[in-house]
GUFIKOL-812836 format. One line per field, with one value per atom (N, C-alpha, C, O): residue number from 1; x, y, z. Coordinates in nm, 3 decimals, always signed. Layout:
# residues N
n	NUM / ...
x	X / ...
y	Y / ...
z	Z / ...
END
This chain:
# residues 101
n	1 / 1 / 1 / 1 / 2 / 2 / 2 / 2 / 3 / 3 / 3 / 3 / 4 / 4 / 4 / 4 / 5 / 5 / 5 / 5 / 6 / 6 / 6 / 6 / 7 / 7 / 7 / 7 / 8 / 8 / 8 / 8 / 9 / 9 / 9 / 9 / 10 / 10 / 10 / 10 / 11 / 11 / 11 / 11 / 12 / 12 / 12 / 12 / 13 / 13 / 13 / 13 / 14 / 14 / 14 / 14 / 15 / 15 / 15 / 15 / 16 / 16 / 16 / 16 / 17 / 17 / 17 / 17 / 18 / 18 / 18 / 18 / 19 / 19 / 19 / 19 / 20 / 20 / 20 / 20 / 21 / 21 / 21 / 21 / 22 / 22 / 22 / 22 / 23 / 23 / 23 / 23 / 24 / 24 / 24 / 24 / 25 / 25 / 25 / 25 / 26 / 26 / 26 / 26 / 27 / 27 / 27 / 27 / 28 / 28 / 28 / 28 / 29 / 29 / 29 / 29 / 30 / 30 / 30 / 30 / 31 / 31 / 31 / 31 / 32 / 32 / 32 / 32 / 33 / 33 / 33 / 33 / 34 / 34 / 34 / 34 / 35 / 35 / 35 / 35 / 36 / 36 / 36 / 36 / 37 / 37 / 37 / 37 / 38 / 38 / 38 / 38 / 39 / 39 / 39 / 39 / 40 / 40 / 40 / 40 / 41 / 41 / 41 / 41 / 42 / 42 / 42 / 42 / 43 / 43 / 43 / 43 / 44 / 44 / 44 / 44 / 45 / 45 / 45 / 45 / 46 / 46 / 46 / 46 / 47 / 47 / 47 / 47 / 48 / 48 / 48 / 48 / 49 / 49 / 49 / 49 / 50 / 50 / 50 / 50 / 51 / 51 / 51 / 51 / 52 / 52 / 52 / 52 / 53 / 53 / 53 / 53 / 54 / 54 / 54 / 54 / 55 / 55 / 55 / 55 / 56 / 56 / 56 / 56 / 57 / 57 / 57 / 57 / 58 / 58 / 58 / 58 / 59 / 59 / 59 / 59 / 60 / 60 / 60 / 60 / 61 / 61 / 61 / 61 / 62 / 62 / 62 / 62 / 63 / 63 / 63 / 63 / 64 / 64 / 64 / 64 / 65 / 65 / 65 / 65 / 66 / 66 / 66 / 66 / 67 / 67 / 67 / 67 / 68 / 68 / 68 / 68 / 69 / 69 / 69 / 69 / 70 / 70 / 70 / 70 / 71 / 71 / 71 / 71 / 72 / 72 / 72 / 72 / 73 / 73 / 73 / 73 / 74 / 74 / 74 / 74 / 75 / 75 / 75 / 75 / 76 / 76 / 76 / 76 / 77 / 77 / 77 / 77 / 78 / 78 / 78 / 78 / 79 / 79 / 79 / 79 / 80 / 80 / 80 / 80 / 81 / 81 / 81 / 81 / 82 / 82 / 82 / 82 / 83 / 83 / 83 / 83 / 84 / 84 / 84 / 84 / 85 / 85 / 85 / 85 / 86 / 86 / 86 / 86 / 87 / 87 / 87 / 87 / 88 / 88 / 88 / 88 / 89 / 89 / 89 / 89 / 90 / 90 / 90 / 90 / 91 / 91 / 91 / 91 / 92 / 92 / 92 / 92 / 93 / 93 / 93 / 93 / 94 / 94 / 94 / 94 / 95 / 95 / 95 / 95 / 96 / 96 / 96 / 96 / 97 / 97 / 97 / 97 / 98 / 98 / 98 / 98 / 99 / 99 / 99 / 99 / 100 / 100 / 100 / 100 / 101 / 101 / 101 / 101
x	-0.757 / -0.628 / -0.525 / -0.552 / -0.438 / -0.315 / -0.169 / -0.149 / -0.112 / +0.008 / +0.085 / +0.034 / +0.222 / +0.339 / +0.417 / +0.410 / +0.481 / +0.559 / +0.658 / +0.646 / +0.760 / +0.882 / +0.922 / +0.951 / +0.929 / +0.986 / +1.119 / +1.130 / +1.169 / +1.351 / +1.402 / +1.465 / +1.354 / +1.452 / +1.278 / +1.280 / +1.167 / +1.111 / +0.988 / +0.935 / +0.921 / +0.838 / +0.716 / +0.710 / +0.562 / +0.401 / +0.381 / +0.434 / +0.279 / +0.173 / +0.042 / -0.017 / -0.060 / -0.177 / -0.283 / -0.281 / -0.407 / -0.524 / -0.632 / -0.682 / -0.651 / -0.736 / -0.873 / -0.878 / -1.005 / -1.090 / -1.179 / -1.202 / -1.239 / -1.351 / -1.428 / -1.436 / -1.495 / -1.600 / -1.700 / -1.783 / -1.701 / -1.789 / -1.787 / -1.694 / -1.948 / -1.925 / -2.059 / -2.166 / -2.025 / -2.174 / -2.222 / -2.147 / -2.374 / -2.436 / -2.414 / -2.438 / -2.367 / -2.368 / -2.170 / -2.104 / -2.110 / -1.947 / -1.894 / -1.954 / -1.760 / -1.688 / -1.602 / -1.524 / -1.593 / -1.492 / -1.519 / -1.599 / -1.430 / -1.474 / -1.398 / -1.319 / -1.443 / -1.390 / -1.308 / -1.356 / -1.193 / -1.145 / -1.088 / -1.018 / -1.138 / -1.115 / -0.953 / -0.931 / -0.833 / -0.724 / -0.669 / -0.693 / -0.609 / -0.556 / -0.430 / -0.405 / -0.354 / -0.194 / -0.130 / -0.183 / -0.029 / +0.045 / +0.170 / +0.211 / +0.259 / +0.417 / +0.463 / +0.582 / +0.388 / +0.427 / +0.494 / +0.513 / +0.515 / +0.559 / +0.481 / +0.505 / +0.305 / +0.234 / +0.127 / +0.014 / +0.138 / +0.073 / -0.034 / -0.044 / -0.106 / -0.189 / -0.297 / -0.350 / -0.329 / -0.377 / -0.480 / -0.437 / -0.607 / -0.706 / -0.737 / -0.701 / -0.811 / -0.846 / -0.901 / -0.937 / -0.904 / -0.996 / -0.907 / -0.842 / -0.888 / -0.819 / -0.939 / -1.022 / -0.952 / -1.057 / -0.969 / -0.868 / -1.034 / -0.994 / -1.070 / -1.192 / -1.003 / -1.082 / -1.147 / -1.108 / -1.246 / -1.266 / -1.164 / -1.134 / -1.091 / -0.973 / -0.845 / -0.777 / -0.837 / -0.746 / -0.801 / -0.734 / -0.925 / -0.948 / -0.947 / -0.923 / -0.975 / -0.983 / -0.860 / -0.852 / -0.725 / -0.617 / -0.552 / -0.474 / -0.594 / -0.560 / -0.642 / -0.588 / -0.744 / -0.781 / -0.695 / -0.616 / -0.701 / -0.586 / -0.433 / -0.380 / -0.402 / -0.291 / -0.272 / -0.169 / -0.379 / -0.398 / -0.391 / -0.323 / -0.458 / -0.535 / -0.362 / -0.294 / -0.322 / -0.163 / -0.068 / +0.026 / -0.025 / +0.072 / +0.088 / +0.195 / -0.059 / -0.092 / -0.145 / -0.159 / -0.176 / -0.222 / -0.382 / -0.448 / -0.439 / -0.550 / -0.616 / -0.554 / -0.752 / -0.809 / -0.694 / -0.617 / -0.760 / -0.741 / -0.572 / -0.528 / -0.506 / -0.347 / -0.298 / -0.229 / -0.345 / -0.284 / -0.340 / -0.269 / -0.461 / -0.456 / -0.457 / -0.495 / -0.407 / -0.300 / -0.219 / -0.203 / -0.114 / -0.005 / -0.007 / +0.092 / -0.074 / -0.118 / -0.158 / -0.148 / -0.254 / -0.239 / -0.165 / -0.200 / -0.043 / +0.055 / +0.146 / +0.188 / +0.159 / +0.293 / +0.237 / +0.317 / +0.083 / +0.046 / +0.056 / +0.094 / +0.027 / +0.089 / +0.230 / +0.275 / +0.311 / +0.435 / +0.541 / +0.645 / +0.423 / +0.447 / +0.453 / +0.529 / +0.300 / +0.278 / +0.340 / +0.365 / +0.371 / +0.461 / +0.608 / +0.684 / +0.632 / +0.756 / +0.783 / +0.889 / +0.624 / +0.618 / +0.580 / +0.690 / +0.497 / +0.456 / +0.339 / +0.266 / +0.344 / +0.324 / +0.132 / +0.032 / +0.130 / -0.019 / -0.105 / -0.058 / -0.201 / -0.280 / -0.458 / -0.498 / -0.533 / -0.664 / -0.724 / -0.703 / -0.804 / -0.934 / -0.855 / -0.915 / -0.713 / -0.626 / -0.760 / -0.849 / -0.720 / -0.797 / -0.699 / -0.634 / -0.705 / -0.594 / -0.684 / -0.766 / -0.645 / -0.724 / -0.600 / -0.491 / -0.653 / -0.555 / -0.580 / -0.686 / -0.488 / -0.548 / -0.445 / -0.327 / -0.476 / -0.418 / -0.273 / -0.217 / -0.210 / -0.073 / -0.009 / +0.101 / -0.038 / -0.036 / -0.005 / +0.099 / -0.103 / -0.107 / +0.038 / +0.023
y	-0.746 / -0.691 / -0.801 / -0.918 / -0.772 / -0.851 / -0.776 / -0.665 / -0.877 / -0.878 / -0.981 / -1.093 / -0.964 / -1.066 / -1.013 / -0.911 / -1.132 / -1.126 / -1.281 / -1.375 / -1.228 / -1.306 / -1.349 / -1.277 / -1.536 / -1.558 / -1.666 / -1.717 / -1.671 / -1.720 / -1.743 / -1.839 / -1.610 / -1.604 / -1.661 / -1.663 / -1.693 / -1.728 / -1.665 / -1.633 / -1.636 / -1.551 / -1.598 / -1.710 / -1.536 / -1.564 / -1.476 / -1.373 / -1.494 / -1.441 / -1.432 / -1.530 / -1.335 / -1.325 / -1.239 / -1.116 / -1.342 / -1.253 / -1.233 / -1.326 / -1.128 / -1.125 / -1.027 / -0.932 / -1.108 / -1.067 / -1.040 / -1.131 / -0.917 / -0.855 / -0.987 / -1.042 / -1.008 / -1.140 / -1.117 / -1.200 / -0.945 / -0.900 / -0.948 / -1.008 / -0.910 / -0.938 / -1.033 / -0.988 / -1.174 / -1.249 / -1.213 / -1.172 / -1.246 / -1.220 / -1.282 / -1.402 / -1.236 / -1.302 / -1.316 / -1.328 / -1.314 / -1.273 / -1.165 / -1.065 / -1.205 / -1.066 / -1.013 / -0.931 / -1.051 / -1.016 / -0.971 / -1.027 / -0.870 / -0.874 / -1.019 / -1.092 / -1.021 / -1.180 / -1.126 / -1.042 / -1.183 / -1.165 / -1.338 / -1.404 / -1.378 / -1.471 / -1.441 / -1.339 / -1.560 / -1.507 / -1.656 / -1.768 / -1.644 / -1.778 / -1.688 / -1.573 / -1.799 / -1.767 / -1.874 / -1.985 / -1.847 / -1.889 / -1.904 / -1.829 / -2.014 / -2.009 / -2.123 / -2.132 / -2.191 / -2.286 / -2.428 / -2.413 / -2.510 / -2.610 / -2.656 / -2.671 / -2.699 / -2.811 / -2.718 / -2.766 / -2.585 / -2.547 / -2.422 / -2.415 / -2.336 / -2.232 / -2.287 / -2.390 / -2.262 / -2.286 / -2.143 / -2.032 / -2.161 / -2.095 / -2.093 / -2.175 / -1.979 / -1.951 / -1.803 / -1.711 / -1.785 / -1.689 / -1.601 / -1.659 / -1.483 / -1.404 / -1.332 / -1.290 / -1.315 / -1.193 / -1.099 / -1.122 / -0.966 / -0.833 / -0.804 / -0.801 / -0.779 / -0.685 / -0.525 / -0.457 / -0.505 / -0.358 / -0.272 / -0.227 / -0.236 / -0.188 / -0.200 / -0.105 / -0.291 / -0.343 / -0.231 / -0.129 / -0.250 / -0.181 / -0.011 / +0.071 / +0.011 / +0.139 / +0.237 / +0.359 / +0.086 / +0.152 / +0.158 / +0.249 / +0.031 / +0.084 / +0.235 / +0.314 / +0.240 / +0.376 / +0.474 / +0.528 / +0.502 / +0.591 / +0.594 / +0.703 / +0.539 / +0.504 / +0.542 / +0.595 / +0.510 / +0.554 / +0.675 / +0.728 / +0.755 / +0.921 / +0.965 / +1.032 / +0.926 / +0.966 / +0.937 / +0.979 / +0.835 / +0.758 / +0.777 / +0.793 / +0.770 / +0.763 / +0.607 / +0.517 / +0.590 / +0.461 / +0.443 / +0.542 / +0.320 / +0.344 / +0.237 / +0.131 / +0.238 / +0.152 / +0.007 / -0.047 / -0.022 / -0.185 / -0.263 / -0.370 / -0.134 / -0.153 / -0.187 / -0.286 / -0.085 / -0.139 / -0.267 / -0.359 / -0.291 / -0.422 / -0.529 / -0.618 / -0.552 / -0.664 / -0.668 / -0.774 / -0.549 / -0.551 / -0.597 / -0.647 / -0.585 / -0.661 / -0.770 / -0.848 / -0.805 / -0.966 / -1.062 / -1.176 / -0.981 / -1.047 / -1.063 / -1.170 / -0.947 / -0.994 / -1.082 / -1.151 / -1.097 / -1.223 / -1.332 / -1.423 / -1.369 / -1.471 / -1.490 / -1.605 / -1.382 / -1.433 / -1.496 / -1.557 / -1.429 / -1.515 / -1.682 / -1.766 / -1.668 / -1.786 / -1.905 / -2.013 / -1.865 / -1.953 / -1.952 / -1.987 / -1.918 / -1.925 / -2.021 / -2.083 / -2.050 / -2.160 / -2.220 / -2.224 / -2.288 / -2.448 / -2.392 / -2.294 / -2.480 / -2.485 / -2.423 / -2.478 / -2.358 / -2.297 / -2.438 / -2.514 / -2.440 / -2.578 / -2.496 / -2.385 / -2.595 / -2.536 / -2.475 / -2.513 / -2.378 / -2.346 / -2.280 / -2.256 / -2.261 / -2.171 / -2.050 / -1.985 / -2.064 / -1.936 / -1.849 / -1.905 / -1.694 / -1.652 / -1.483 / -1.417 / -1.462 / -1.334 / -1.167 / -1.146 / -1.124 / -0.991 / -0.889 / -0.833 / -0.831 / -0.715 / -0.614 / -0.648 / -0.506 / -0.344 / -0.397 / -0.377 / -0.463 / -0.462 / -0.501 / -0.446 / -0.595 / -0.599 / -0.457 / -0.437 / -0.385 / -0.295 / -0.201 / -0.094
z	-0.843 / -0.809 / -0.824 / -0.796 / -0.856 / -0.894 / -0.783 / -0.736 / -0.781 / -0.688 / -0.668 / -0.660 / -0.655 / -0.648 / -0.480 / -0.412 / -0.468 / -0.340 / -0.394 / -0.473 / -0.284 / -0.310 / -0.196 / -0.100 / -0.203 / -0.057 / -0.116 / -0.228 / -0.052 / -0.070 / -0.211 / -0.255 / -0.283 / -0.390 / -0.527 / -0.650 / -0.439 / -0.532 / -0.544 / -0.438 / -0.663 / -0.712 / -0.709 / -0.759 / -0.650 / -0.644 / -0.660 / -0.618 / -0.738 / -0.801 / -0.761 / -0.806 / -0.676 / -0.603 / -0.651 / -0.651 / -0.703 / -0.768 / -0.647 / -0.584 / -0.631 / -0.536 / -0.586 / -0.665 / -0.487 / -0.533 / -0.428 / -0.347 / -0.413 / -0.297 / -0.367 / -0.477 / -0.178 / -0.212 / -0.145 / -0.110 / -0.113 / +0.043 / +0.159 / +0.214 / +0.223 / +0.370 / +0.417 / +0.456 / +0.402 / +0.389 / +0.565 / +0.653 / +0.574 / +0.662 / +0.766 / +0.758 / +0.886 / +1.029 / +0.988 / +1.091 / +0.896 / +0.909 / +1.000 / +1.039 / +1.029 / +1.092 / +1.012 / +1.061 / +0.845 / +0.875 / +0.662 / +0.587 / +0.633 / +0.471 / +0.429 / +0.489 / +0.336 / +0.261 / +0.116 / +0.040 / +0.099 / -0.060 / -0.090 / -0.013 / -0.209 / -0.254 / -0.328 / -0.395 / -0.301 / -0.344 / -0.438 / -0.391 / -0.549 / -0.621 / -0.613 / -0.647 / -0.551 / -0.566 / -0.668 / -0.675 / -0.741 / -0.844 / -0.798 / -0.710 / -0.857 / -0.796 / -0.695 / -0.665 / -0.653 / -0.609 / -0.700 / -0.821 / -0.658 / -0.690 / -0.774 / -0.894 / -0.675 / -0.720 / -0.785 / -0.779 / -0.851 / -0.888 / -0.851 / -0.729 / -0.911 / -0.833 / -0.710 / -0.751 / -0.622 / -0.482 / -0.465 / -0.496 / -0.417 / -0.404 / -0.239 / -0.155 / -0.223 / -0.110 / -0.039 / -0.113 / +0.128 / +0.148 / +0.223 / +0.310 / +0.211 / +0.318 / +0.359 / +0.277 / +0.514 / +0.583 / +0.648 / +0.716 / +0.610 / +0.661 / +0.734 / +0.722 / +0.824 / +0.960 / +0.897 / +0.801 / +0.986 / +0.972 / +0.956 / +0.845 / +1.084 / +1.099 / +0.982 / +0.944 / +0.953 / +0.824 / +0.723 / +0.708 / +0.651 / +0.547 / +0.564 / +0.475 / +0.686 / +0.719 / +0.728 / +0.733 / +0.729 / +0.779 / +0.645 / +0.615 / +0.539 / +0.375 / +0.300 / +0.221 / +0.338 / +0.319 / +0.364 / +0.287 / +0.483 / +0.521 / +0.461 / +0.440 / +0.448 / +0.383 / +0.229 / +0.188 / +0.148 / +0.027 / +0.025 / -0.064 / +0.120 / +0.132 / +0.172 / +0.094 / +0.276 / +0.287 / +0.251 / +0.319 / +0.104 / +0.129 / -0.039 / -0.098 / -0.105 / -0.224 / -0.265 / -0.182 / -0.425 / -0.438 / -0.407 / -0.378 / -0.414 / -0.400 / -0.293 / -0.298 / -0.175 / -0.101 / -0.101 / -0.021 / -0.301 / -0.314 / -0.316 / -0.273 / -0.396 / -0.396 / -0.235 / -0.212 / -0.116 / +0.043 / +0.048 / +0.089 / +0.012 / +0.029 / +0.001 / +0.077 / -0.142 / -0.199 / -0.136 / -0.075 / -0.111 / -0.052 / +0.099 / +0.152 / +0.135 / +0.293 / +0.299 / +0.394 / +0.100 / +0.178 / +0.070 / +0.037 / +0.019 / -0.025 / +0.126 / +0.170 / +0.181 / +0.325 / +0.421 / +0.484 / +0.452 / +0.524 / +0.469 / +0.543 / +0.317 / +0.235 / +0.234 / +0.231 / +0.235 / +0.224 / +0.378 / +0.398 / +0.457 / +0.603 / +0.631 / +0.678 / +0.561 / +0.608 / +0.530 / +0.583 / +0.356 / +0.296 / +0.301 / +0.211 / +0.392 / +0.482 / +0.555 / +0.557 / +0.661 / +0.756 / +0.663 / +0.609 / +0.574 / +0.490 / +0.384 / +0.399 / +0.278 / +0.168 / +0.127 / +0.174 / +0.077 / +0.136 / +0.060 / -0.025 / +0.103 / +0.091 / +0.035 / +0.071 / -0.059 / -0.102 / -0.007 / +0.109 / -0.031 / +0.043 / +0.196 / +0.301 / +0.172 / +0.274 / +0.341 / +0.286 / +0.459 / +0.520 / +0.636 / +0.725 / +0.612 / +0.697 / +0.759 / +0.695 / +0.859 / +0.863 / +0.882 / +0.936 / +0.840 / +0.797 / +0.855 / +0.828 / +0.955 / +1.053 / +1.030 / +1.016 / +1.025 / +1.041 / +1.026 / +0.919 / +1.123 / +1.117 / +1.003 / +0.996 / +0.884 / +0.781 / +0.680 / +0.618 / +0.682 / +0.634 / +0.576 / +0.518
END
């Protein structure tokens, strides 16, 4: 899945990739390389809650679009949070709950 978000006028770019749910985790895993920074593309892990994915389903079923589209878009706006506060750094880890959505 592919997705962009925009924070002060400036443009990223977010590939994200189901990475499942390794054993003894809480949480699903998507591997994400964001593009657009300064020093270059930056890699890393966003985890979705149960609830999170359940609430992009729903959303798809009512809203239109599909599962994976709500949730780029959910974890483009937690990305675009957090590169608000400071510069996202390798191997970034952030966790993504319903409210996102």
């Amino acid at each position: 899945m592919s997705t962009t978000f925009e924070v002060h006028g400036k443009q990223y770019r977010a590939e994200v990739r189901a990475a499942g749910k390794p054993e003894g985790e809480k949480f699903d895993l998507y591997r994400v390389t964001v593009s657009g920074q300064t020093s270059g593309a930056v890699e890393g892990t966003m985890k979705l809650t149960t609830l999170a994915l359940q609430t992009a389903e729903e959303r798809a079923r009512e809203k239109g679009g599909s599962k994976d589209e709500w949730v780029a878009r959910a974890v483009a706006k937690s990305l675009a949070s957090e590169v608000l506060i400071r510069k996202l750094q390798p191997e970034f880890s952030f966790v993504v709950d319903h409210r996102w959505v």
